[in-house]
C-alpha positions as CSV (number, residue, x, y, z in Angstrom):
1,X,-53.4,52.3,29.7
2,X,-50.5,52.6,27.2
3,X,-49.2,49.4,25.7
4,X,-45.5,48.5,25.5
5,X,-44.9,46.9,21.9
6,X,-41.8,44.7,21.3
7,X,-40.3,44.2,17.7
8,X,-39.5,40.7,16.9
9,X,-37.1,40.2,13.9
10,X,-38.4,38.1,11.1
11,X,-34.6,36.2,11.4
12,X,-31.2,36.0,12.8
13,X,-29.2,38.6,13.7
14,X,-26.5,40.3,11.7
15,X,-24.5,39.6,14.5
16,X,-25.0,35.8,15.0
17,X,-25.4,35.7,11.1
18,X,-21.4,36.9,11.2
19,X,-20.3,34.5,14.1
20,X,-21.7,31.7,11.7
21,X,-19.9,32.7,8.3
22,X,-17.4,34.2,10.3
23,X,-14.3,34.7,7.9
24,X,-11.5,32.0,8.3
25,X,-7.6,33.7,7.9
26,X,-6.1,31.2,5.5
27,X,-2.7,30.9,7.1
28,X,0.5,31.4,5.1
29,X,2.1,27.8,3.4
30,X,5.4,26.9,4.1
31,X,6.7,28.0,0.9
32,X,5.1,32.0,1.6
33,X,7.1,32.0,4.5
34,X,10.2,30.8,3.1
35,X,9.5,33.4,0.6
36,X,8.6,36.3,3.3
37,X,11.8,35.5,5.1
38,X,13.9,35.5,1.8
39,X,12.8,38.5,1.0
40,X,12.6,40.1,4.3
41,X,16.7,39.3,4.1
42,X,17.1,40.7,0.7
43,X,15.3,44.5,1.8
44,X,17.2,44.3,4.8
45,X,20.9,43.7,2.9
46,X,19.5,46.5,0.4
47,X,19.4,49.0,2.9
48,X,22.6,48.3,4.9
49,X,25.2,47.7,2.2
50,X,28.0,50.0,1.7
51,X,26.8,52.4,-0.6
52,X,31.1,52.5,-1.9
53,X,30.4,49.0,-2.7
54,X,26.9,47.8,-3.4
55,X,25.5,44.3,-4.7
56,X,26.0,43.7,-8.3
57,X,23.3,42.5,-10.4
58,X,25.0,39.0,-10.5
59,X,25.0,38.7,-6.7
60,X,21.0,39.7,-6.6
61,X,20.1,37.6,-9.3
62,X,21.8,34.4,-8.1
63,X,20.3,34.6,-4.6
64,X,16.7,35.4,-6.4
65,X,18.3,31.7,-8.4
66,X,18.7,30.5,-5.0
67,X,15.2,31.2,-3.9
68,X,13.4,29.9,-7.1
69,X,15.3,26.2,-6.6
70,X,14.3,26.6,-2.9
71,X,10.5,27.5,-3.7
72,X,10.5,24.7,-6.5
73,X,11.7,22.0,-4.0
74,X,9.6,23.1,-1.4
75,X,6.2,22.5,-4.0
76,X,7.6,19.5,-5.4
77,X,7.6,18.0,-1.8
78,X,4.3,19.5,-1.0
79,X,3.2,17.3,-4.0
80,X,4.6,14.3,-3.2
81,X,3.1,14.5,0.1
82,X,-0.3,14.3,-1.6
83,X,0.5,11.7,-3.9
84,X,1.5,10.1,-0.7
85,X,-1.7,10.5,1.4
86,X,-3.9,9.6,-1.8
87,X,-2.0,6.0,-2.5
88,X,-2.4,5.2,0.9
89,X,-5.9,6.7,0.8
90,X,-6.4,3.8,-2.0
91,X,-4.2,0.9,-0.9
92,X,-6.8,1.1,2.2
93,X,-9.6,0.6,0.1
94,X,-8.2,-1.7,-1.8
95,X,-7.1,-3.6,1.3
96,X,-10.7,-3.6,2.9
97,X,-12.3,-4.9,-0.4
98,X,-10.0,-8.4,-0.1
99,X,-11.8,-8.8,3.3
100,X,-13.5,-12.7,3.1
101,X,-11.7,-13.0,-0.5
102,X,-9.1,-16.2,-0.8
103,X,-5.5,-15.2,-2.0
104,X,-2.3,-16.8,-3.0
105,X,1.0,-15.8,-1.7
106,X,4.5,-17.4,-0.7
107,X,3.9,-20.4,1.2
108,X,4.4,-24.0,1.7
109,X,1.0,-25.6,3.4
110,X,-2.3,-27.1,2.3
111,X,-4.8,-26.8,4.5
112,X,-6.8,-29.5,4.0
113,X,-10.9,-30.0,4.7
114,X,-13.5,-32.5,3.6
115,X,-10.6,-34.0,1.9
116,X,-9.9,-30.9,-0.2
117,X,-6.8,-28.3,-0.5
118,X,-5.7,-25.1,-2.3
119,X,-2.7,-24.0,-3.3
120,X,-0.4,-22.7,-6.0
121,X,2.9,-22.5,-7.9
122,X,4.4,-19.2,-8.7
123,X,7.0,-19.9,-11.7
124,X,9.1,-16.4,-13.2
125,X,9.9,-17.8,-16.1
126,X,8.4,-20.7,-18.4
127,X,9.3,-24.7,-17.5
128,X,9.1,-27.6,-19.4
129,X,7.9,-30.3,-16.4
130,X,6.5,-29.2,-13.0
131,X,6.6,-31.5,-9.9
132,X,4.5,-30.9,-6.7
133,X,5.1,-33.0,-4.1
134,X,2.5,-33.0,-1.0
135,X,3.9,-34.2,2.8
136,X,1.3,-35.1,5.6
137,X,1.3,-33.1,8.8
138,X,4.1,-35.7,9.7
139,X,6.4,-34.8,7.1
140,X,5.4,-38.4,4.7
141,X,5.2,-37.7,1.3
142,X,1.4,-38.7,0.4
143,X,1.2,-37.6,-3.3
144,X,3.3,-36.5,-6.5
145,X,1.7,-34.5,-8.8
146,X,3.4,-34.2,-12.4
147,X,2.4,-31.0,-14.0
148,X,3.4,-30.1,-18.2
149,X,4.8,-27.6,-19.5
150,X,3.8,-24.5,-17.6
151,X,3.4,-21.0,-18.3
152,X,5.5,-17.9,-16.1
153,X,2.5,-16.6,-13.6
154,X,0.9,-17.6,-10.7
155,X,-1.3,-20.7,-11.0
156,X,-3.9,-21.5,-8.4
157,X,-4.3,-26.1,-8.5
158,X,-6.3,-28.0,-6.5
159,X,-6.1,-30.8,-4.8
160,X,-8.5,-33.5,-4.5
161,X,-7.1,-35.4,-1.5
162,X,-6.2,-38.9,-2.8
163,X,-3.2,-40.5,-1.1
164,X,-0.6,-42.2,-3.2
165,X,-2.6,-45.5,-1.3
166,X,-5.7,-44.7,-2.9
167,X,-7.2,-43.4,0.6
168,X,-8.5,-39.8,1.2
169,X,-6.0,-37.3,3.2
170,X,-7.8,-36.4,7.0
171,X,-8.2,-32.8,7.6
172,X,-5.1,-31.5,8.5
173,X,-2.1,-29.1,7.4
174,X,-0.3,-30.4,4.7
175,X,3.0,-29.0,3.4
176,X,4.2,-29.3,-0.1
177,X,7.5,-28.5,-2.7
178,X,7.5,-27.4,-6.1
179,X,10.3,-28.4,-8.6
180,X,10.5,-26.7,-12.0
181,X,13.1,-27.8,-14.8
182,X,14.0,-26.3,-18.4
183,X,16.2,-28.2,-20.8
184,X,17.2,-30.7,-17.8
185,X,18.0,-28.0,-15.4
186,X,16.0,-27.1,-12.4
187,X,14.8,-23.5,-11.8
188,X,15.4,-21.8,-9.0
189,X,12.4,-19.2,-9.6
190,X,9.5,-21.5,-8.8
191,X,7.7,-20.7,-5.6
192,X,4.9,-22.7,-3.4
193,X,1.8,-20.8,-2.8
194,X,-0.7,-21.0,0.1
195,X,-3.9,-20.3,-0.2
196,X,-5.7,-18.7,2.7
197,X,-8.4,-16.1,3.0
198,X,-8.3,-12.4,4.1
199,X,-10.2,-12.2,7.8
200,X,-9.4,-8.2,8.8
201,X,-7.5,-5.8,7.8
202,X,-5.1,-3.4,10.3
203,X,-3.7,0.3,9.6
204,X,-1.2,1.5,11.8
205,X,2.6,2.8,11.4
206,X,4.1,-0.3,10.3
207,X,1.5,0.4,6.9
208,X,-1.8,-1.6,6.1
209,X,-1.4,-5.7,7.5
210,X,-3.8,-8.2,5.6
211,X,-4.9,-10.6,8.9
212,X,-5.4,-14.1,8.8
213,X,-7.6,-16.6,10.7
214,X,-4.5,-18.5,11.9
215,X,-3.0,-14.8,12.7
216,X,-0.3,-14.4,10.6
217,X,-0.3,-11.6,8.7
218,X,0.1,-10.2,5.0
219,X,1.0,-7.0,2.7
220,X,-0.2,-5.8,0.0
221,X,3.3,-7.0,-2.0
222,X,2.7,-10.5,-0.4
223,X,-0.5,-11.5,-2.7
224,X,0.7,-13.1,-5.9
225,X,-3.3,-13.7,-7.1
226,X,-7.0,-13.2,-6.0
227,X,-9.2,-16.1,-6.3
């Protein structure tokens, strides 16, 4: 009885091995094909100009001028597109990483717990006297703080609650005014911050939104300091 023997390979293929690593055709960039078609034109006047009258080296070397400043434009775009892609690319990350951290940006409330509040003065140039002045959720004025001289820069201040009475403020949303003076004369560069703290982030068209618990929303350009 004669035996029928089958050869089994010892591994894949040559064929499956070449659908695998099968050789990708890198298709031609924006700037070959303006290139191709420029110089597709070019051959093409070549051949059918008027042999009486044919293209001076002037005319050939100002449309090869013409094609250089194209090619050059068309890179220079290709590479602000990257630059593009990779600061957004960051600005996420950065964005993500402020998720649960507190920040201070234009604002005029104090929200105020456990008879405590943040908040902040933003001042573009130096002052001699700073004045904060903190309103209850009613609008009464509650408390005057008298600051020194301060510093141009963001400054994060506390408050510890006490009521020009002597009581302790109830949790609530306070609001609050800054007045800044040089030499007598009030500034018009000071600027009340709110401190809240960064709940989500979103990424969309409209660019990357900082979310809030109360849902209002921040940019990036918003924040004047992380705490």
């Amino acid at each position: 009885m004669s035996v029928t023997t089958t050869a089994v390979a010892d591994g894949p293929s040559e064929a499956l091995l070449n659908a695998v690593n099968a050789k990708k055709t890198k298709s031609k960039d924006a700037v070959s094909a303006e290139q191709d078609k420029f110089m597709t034109l070019l051959v093409t006047q070549l051949k059918n100009q008027d042999p009486m009258n044919p293209l001076d080296n002037a005319a050939v070397t100002s449309q090869f001028a013409q094609l250089s400043t194209v090619t050059g434009v068309n890179k220079l775009n290709d590479t602000l597109e990257s630059l593009k892609a990779s600061y957004k690319s960051s600005e996420s990350l950065q964005a993500t990483s402020l998720i649960n951290h507190g920040v201070l940006s234009a604002g005029k409330t104090i929200n105020v717990s456990e008879g405590k509040g943040l908040y902040g003065i933003d001042l573009a140039t130096p002052a001699d006297s700073v004045e904060v002045k903190i309103f209850s959720p009613a609008g009464k004025l509650v408390q005057t703080v008298s600051m020194g001289a301060s510093e141009a820069g963001s400054t994060p201040l506390a408050w510890d609650g006490k009521m020009d009475d002597g009581t302790t403020a109830p949790n609530g949303k306070y609001s609050f005014s800054v007045t800044a003076k040089r030499g007598g004369e009030v500034l018009k560069d000071a600027t009340a911050l709110s401190f809240n703290v960064i709940q989500s982030v979103s990424t969309g068209s409209a660019g990357i939104k900082l979310n809030l618990p109360s849902g209002a929303q921040l940019t990036m350009d918003d924040i004047k300091q992380i705490l």
